[in-house]
C-alpha positions in Angstrom: 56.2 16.7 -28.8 53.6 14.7 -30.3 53.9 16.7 -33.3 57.3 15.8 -33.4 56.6 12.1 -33.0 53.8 12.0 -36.0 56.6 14.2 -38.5 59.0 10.7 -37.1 56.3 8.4 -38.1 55.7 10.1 -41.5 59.3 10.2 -42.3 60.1 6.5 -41.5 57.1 5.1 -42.5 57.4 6.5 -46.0 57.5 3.9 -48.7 60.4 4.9 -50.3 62.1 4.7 -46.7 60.7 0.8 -46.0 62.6 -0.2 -49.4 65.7 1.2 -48.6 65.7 -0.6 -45.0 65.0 -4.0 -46.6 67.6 -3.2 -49.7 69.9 -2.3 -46.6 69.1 -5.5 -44.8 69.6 -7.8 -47.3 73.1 -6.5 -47.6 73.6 -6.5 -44.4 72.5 -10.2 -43.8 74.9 -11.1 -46.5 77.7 -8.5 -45.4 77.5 -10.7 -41.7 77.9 -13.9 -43.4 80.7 -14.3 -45.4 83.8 -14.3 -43.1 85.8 -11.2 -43.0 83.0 -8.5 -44.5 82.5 -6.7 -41.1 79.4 -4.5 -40.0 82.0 -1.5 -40.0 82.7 -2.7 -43.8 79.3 -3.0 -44.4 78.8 1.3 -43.2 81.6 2.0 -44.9 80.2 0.8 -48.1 77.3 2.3 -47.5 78.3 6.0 -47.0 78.3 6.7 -50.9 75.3 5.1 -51.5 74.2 7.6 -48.8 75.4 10.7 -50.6 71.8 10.5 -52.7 69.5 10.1 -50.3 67.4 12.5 -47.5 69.0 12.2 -44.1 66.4 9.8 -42.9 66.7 7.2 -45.5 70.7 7.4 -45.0 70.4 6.9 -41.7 67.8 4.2 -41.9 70.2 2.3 -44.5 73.0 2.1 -41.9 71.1 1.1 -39.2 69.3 -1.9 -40.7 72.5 -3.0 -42.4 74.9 -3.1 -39.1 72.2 -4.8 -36.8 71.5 -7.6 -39.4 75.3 -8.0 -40.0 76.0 -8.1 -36.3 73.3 -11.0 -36.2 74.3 -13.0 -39.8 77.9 -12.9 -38.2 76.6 -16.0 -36.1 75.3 -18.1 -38.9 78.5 -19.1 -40.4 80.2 -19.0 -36.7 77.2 -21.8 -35.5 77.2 -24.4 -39.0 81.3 -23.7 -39.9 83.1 -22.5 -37.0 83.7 -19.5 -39.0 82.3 -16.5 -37.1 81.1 -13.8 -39.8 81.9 -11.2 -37.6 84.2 -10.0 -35.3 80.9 -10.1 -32.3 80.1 -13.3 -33.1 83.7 -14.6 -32.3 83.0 -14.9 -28.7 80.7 -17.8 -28.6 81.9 -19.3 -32.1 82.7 -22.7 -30.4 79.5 -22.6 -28.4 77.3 -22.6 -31.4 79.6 -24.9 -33.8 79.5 -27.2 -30.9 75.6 -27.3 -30.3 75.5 -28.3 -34.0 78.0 -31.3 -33.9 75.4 -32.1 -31.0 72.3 -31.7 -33.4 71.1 -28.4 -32.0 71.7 -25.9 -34.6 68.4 -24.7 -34.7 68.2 -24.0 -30.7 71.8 -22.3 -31.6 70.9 -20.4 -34.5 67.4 -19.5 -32.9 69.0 -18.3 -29.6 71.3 -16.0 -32.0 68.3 -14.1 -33.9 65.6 -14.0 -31.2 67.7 -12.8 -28.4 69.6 -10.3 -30.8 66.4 -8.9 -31.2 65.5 -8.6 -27.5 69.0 -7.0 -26.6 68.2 -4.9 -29.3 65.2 -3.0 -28.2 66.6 -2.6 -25.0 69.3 -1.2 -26.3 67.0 1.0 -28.1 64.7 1.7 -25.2 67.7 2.7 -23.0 68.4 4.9 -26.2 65.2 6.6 -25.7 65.2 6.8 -21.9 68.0 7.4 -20.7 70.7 9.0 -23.7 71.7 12.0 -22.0 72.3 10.7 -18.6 74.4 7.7 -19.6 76.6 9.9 -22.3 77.1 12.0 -19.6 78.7 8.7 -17.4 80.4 7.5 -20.3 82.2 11.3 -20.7 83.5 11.0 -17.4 85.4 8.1 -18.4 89.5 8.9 -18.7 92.2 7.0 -19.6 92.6 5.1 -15.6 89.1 3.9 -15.8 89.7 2.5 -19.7 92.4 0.5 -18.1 90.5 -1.2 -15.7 88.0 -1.6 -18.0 89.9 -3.1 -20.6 92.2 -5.0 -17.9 88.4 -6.7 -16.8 88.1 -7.7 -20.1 91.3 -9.3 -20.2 90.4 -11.3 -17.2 87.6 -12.3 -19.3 89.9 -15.1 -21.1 91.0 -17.0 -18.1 86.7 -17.3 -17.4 86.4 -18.5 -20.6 89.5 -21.1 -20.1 88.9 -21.9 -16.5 89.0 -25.8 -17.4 93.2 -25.3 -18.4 93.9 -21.2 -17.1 97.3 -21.6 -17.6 96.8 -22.7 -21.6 94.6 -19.6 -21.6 96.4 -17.3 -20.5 99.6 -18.3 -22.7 97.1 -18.1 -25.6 96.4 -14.3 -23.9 100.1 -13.3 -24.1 100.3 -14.8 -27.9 97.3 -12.5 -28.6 98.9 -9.4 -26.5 102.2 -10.0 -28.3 100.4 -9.6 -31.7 99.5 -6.4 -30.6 102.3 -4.8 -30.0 103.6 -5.5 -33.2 104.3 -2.6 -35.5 104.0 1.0 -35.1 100.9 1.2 -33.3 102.4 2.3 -30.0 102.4 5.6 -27.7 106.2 5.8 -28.9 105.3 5.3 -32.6 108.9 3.1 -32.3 108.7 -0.2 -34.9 108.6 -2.9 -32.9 109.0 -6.7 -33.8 108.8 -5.4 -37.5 112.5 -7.3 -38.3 112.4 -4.6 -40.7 109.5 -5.1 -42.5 107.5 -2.3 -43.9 104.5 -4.8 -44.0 104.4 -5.1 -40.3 104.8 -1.8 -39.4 100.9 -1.2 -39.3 100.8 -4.3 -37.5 98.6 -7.1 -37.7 95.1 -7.1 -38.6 92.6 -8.5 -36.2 90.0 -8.8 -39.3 93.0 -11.6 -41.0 93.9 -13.1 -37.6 90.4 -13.5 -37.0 89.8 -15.5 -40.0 92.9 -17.5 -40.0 92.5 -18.4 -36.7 88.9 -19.8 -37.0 88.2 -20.8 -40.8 91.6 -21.8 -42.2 93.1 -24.1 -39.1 89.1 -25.3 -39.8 90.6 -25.9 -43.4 94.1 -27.6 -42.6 92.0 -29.8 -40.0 89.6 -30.8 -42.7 93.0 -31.8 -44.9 95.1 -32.9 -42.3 92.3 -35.5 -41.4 92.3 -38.6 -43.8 89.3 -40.0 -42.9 87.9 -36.4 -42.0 84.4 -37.1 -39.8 81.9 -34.4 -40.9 82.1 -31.5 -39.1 78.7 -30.7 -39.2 75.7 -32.5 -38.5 73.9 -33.4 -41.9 70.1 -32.7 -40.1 67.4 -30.2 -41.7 67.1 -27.1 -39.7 63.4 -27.0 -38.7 61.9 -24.7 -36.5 64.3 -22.1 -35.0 61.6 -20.3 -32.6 61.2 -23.7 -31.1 61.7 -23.7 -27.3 63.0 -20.1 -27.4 59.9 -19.1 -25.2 61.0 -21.6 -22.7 64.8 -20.4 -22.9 63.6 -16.8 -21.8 61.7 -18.2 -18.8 64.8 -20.3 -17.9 67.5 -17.4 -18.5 65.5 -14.2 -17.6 68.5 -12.7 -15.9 71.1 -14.1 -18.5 69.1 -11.8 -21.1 68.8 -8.6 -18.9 72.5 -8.7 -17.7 73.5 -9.0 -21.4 71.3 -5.8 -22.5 72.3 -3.9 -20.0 76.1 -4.8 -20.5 76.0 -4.6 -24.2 74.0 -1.3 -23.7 76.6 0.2 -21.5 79.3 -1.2 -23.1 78.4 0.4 -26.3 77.5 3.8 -24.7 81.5 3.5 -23.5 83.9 5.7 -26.7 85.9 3.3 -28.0 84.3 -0.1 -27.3 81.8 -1.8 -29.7 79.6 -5.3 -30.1 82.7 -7.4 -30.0 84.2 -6.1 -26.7 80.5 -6.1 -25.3 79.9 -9.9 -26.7 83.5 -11.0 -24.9 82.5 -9.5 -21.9 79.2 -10.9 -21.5 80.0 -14.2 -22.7 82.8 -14.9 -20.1 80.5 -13.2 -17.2 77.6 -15.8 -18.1 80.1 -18.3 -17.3 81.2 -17.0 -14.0 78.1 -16.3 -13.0 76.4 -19.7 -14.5 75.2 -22.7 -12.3 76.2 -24.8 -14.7 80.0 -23.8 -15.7 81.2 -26.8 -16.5 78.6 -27.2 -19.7 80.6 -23.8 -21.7 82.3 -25.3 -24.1 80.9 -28.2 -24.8 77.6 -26.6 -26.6 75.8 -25.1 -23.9 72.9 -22.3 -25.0 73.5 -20.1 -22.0 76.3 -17.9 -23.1 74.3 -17.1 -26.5 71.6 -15.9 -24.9 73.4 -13.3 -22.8 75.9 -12.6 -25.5 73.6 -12.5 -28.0 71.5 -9.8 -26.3 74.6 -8.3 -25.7 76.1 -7.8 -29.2 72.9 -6.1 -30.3 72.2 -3.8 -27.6 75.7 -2.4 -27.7 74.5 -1.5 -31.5 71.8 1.2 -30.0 74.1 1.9 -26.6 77.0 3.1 -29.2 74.8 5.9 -30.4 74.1 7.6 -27.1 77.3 9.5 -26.9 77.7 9.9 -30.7 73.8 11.4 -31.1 74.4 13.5 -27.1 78.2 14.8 -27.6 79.4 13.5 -31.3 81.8 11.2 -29.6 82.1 8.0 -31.4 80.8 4.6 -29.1 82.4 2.5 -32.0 84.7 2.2 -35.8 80.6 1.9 -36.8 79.4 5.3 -35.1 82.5 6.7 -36.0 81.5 6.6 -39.9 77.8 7.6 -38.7 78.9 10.9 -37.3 80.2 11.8 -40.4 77.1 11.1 -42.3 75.0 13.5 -39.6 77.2 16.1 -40.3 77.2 15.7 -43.8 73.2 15.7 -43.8 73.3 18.8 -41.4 71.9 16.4 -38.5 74.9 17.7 -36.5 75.1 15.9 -33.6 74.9 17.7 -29.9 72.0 19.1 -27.3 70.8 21.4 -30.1 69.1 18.1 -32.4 67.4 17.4 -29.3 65.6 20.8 -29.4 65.9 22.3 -32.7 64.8 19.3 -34.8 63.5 16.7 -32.4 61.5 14.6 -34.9 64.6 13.3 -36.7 66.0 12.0 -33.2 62.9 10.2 -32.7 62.8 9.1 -36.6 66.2 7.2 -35.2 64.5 5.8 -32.3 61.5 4.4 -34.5 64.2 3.1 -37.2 66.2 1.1 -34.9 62.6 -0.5 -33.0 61.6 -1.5 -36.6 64.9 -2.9 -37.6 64.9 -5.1 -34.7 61.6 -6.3 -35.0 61.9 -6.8 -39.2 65.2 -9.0 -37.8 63.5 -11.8 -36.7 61.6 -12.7 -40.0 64.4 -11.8 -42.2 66.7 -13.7 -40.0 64.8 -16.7 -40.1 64.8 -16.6 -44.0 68.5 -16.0 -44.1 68.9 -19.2 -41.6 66.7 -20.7 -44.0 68.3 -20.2 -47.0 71.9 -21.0 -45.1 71.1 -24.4 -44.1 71.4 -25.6 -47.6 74.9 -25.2 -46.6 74.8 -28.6 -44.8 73.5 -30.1 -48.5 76.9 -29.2 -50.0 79.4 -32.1 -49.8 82.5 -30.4 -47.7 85.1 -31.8 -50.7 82.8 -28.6 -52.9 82.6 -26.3 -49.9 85.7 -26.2 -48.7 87.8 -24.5 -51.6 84.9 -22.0 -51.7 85.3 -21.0 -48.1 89.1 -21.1 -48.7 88.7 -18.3 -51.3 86.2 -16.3 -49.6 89.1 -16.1 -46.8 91.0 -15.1 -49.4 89.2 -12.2 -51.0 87.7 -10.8 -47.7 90.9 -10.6 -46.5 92.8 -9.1 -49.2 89.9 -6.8 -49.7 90.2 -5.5 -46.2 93.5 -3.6 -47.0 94.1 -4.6 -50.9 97.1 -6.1 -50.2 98.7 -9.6 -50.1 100.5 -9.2 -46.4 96.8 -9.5 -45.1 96.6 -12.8 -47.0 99.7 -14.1 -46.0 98.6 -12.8 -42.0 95.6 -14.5 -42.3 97.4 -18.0 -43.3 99.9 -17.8 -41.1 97.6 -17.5 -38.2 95.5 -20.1 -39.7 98.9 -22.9 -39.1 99.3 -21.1 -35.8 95.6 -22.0 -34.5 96.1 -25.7 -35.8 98.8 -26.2 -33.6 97.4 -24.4 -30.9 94.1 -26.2 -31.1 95.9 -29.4 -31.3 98.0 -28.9 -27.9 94.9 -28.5 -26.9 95.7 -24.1 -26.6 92.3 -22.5 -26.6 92.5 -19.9 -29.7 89.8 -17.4 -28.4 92.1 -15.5 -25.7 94.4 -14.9 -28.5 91.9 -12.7 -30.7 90.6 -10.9 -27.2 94.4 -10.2 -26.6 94.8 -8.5 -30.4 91.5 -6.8 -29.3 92.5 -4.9 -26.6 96.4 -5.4 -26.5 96.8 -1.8 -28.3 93.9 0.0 -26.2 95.7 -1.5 -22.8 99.0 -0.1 -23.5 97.4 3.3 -24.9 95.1 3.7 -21.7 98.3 3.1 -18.9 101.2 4.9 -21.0 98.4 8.2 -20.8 97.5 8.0 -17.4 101.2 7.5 -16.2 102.0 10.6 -18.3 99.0 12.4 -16.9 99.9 11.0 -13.2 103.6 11.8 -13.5 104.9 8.6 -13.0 102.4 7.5 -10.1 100.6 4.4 -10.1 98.5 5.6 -6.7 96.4 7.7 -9.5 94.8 4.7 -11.0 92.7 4.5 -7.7 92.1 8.4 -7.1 89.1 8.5 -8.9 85.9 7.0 -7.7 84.9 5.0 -11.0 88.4 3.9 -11.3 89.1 3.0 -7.9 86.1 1.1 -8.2 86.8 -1.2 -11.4 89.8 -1.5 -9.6 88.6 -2.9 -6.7 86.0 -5.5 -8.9 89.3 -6.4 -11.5 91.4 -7.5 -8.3 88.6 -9.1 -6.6 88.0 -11.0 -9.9 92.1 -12.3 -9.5 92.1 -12.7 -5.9 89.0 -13.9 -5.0 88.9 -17.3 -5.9 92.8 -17.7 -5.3 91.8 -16.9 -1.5 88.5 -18.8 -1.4 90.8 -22.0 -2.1 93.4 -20.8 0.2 90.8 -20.5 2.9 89.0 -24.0 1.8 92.4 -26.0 2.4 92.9 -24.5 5.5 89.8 -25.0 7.6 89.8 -28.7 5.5 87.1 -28.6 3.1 
């Protein structure tokens, strides 16, 4: 074994290896911060640069790249509104509203420093506990997915709890969105009006974008005597107070790792799911509920940690059993078997020291995070320098290309702008936008997950309780409804 660890350390510490991970997070921090270039986008791109390189380089390329785009997503999310990626969607309006307040350093701090903690745990559950929690995660079948995923619902009336009933229209917008097309168990067109276009649907990568940069846009233009959106105040020290944040949100931090962690480890799920999740559970289980919203550093901290962590936790089932945790793993898997690192039990025995060349790869690329994230912050706040009459147009066009580039085609565009209008009159109704995009997240996986269990059940709804994991997300999802329905039941009847 401790042969195998010394071969790990020689392979990753190579210099030729080092280069490649700070090439790899370069792009990645760029990747993460233009609006619309996902992590996934930023593997996929990857993979033929991968074709020349030794297994361990190729890997160590990927894995710097997605966990520096997962963290650059929140950049443009905390000084625009405009979250670079799809994970930092969740707290988008926390951060952008910390920096109207003059906090975008605590923001932007929060973002890279506790990325980097969820990280390593991720990692460390990675290296302690793989086997064990792919082995949960296989036992997983289409009734528990549809607790899960009907949990995560739930997790937009949390984050609306101030107007529920806005929210949850905004929900059924978003769920409507994704039934669109031919995307369904039945494969029937659907809402199409006969439009080839929309019979793949709409994308959640233009929806996304329209919905948070271009109503940003038509706000800006709408406005004649636009305020300035962000606060014109150089962004000093971002490691400032952050020590004091983790003695004031210990818990906050560990309950995002270890959801993002086993979030991650779930086939199918990912950092954005993981970042919802956490983000609407740090509200409901905050002291101070009332302060989400209006620029509050609490739900970063947790869903920070949490986006990262489900980075690491995604590779436990894909290293274990080749099962992909996420659209990122997914592409991974492929690269392992094209590098003859086939994944399984049998890389855990017959070549361990390339398993723990992972481990090591992902504890330094967390670790490198924090001084290349502060430089990329760094080099980001001269963003607040450029007069918004300059910087808008620019944005507008990089919402252009990064959606058109997604698919190559103009429907994307044309999505992306109609969903843009839609969010402006949403947001000024006062609709809250977010529930939409979770709806158009896990609309499609909702309807998969219940039309295959009632297959697999013949028709009865008693089997979404016969299993013991399913009967018991079942039991937490309807406590979640209930609960504080009969809490104020029982409060106006005894008088309080």
């Amino acid at each position: 074994m401790s042969s195998a660890w010394a071969q790990a350390f020689t392979m990753v510490l190579d210099p030729y290896n080092i280069v490649v991970m700070l090439c790899a997070s370069l792009y990645g921090l760029f990747v993460g911060a233009v609006p619309g270039l996902t992590a996934t986008m930023a593997t996929a791109l990857l993979v033929p640069v991968t074709f020349f390189m030794a297994p361990i380089p190729a890997i160590a390329a990927i894995v710097t790249a997605t966990a520096m785009a997962i963290f650059s997503g929140d950049i443009p999310g905390c000084l625009m509104r405009m979250p670079g990626t799809p994970a930092s969607a969740a707290y988008t309006d926390e951060a952008y509203a910390m920096t109207r307040k003059g906090q975008a350093e605590l923001a932007l701090g929060a973002g890279l420093v506790f990325s980097a903690v969820g990280g390593l745990f991720g990692t460390a559950v990675l290296i302690l506990a793989a086997p064990t929690l792919a082995e949960f995660a296989l036992k997983f079948s289409s009734f528990e997915y549809f607790w899960l995923v009907l949990m995560g619902l739930t997790c937009a009336v949390f984050m609306t709890s101030d107007r529920p009933l806005k929210g949850f229209v905004s929900l059924l917008l978003g769920l409507f969105i994704a039934c669109i097309g031919l995307g369904n168990p039945a494969g029937f067109p659907r809402f199409t009006f006969g439009n080839v276009e929309l019979m793949g649907g709409v994308g959640m990568i233009p929806m996304m974008i329209g919905m948070f940069a271009i109503s940003e846009i038509i706000r800006y233009a709408v406005d004649t005597n636009p305020p300035l959106r962000i606060v014109e105040q150089p962004i000093g020290n971002v490691f400032k107070g952050m020590w004091g944040l983790a003695r004031k949100y210990p818990m906050q931090i560990l309950r995002g790792s270890a959801l993002g962690t086993l979030v991650g480890a779930l086939p199918g799920a990912g950092s954005d799911i993981a970042a919802w999740m956490s983000y609407a559970i740090s509200k409901k289980m905050s002291k101070e509920p009332e302060k989400f919203g209006t620029g509050h550093v609490e739900g970063i901290v947790e869903s920070g940690s949490a986006n990262n962590s489900a980075l690491a936790g995604a590779w436990i089932p894909a290293l274990v059993f080749g099962i992909p945790g996420d659209s990122i793993t997914a592409i991974v898997i492929g690269v392992l078997y094209m590098k003859n690192m086939n994944p399984g039990p049998s890389l855990f025995t017959n070549n361990p020291q390339n398993i723990y060349a992972v481990y090591l790869l992902f504890i330094i690329a967390n670790l490198i995070m924090i001084p290349l994230g502060w430089w990329c912050i760094k080099v980001s706040k001269q963003i607040l320098k450029v007069p918004r009459t300059m910087l808008m147009p620019v944005i507008m066009l990089f919402c252009v290309v990064g959606s058109f580039a997604i698919n190559n085609t103009s429907f994307d565009v044309t999505a992306m702008l109609v969903a843009g209008i839609a969010a402006y009159i949403l947001e000024d109704n006062h609709f809250p936008v977010a529930p939409a995009i979770l709806g158009v997240v896990l609309g499609g996986m909702l309807e998969e997950n219940f039309i295959t269990s009632m297959i697999k059940a013949d028709g009865d709804l008693f089997a979404f309780v016969h299993r013991p994991v399913a009967a018991t997300l079942g039991a937490m999802t309807l406590a979640v409804w209930f609960l504080p329905l009969l809490t104020r039941r029982l409060r106006r009847i005894a008088g309080i």
